[in-house]
C-alpha positions as CSV (number, residue, x, y, z in Angstrom):
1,X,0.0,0.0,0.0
2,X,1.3,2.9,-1.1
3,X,0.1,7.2,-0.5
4,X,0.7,9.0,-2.9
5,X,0.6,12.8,-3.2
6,X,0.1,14.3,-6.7
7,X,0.5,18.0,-8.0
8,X,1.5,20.2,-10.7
9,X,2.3,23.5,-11.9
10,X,4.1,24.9,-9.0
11,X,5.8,27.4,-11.2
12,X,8.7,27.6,-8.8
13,X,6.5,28.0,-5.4
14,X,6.6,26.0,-2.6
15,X,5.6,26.2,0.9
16,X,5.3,24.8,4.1
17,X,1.6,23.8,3.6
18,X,2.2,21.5,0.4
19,X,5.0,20.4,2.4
20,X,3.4,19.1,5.4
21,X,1.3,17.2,2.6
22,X,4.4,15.9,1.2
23,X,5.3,14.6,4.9
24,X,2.3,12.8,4.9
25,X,2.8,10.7,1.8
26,X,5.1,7.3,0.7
27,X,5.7,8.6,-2.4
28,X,5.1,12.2,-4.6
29,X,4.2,13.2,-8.0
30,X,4.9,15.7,-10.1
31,X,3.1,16.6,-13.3
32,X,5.1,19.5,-14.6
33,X,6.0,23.3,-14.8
34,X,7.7,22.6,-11.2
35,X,10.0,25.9,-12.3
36,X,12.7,26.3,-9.9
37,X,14.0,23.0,-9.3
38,X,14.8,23.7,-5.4
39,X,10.7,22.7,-5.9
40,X,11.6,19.1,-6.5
41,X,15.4,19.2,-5.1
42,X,12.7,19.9,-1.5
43,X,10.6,17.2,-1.9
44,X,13.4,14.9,-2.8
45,X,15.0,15.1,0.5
46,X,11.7,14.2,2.4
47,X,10.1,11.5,-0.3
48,X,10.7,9.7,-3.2
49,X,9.5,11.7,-6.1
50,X,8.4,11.0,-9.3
51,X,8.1,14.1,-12.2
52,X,7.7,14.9,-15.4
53,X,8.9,18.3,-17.1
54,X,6.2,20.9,-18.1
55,X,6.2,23.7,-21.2
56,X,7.7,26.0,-18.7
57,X,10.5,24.2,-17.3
58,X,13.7,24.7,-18.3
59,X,16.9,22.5,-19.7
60,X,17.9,21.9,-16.3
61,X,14.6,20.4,-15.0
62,X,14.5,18.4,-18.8
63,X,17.1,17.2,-18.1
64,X,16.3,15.6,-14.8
65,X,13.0,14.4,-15.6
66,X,11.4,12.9,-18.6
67,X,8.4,14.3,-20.9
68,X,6.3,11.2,-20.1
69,X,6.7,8.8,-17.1
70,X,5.2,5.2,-17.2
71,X,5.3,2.9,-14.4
72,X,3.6,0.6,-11.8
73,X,2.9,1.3,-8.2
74,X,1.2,-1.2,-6.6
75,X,0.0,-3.4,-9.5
76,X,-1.1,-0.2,-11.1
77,X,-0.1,1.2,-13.8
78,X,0.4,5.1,-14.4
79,X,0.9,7.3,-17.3
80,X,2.1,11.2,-16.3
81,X,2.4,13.5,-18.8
82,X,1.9,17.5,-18.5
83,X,0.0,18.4,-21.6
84,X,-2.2,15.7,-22.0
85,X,-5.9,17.0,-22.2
86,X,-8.9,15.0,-21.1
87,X,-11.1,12.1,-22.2
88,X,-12.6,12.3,-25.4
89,X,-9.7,15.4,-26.2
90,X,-6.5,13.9,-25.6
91,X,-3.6,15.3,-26.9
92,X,-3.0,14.8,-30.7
93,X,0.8,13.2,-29.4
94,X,-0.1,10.8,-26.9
95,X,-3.6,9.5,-28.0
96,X,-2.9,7.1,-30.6
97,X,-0.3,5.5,-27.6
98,X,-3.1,5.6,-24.9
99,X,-5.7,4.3,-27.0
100,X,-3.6,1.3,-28.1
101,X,-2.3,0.7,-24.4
102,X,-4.1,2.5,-21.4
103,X,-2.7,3.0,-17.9
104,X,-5.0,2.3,-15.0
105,X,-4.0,6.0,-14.1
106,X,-3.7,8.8,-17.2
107,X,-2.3,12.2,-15.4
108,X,-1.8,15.0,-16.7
109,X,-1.4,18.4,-15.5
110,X,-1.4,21.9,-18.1
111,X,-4.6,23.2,-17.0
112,X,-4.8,24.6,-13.8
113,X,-8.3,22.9,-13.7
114,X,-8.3,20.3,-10.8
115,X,-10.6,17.2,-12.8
116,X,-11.0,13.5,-11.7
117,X,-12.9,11.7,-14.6
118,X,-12.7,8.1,-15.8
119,X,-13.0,7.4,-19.0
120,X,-15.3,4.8,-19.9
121,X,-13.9,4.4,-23.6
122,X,-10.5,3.4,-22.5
123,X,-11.4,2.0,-18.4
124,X,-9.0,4.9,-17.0
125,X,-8.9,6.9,-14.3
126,X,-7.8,10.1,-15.7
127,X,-6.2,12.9,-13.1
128,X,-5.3,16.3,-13.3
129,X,-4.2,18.2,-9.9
130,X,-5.2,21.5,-10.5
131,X,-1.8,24.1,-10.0
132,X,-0.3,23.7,-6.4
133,X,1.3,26.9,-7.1
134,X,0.6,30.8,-7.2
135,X,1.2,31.2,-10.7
136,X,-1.9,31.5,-13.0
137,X,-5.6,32.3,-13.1
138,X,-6.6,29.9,-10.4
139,X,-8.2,31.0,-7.5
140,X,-7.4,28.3,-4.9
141,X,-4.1,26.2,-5.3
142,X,-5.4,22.2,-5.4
143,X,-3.6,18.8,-5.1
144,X,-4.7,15.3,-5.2
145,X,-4.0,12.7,-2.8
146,X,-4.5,8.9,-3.0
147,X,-3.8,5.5,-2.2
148,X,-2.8,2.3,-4.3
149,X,-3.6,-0.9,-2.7
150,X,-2.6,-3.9,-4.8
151,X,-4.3,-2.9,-8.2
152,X,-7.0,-0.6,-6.6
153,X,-6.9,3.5,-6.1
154,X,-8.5,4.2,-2.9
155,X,-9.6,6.9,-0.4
156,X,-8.6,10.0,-3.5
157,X,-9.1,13.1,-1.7
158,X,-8.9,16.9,-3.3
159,X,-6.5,19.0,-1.2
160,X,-7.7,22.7,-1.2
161,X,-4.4,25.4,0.0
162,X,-4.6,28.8,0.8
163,X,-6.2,30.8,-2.0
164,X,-3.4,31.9,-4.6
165,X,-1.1,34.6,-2.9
């Protein structure tokens, strides 16, 4: 059983409420434009960390982390990516892949729109976190927090932060 903690679009920002978050989890997620990497270079110290790069993020943070991550947690498998879109509107790059193989888990992050939707078409869950940081046109800074339990996603909470400073 694993707890995992997922966000995106930090955009350089983080504080100590996502961080007590972070404390709480077994492992963290990242869907992109983290911005600074002292974002993830944070996290990494207190939990293992899995990320992807975003549109914003720079050669340093490509570097480090891939454009798409696939793996399994848990008997589950996950696909994080940070443009993406949604069911039914996935991005032109990816959807020929995740129609021919989906993940238990598609995430994506780009939006700044927190959504949880499964898509019936392809039996996914699809994710997107909302922006954990201050950057952008969202009003109140959202994560998502989970568990995977031997092939099943359990107890998936929405975390509402402070409103954007």
């Amino acid at each position: 059983m694993k707890k995992i903690l997922l966000l995106s679009d930090t955009h350089s920002f983080i504080d100590n409420q996502i961080l007590k978050f972070v404390k709480q989890a077994d492992e963290v997620w990242h869907v992109g434009d983290i911005g600074d990497l002292k974002v993830t270079d944070t996290i990494k110290k207190l939990k293992p960390l899995r990320a992807v790069f975003g549109n914003i993020d720079n050669a340093d943070a490509r570097l480090e982390f891939p454009l798409d991550a696939k793996f399994l947690v848990e008997n589950v498998s996950v696909w994080m990516t940070h443009i993406g879109g949604y069911p039914n509107k996935y991005n032109l790059r990816i959807r020929e892949e995740l129609i021919k193989n989906p993940p238990k888990i598609f995430i994506s992050g780009h939006s700044h729109i927190l959504k949880v939707q499964f898509d019936k078409k392809l039996n996914l869950l699809h994710l997107n976190p909302g922006a954990a940081g201050n950057y952008g046109f969202h009003k109140i800074r959202t994560m998502l927090r989970f568990t995977l339990d031997n092939g099943e996603i359990k107890d998936l909470e929405i975390i509402e932060l402070a409103k954007r400073g």
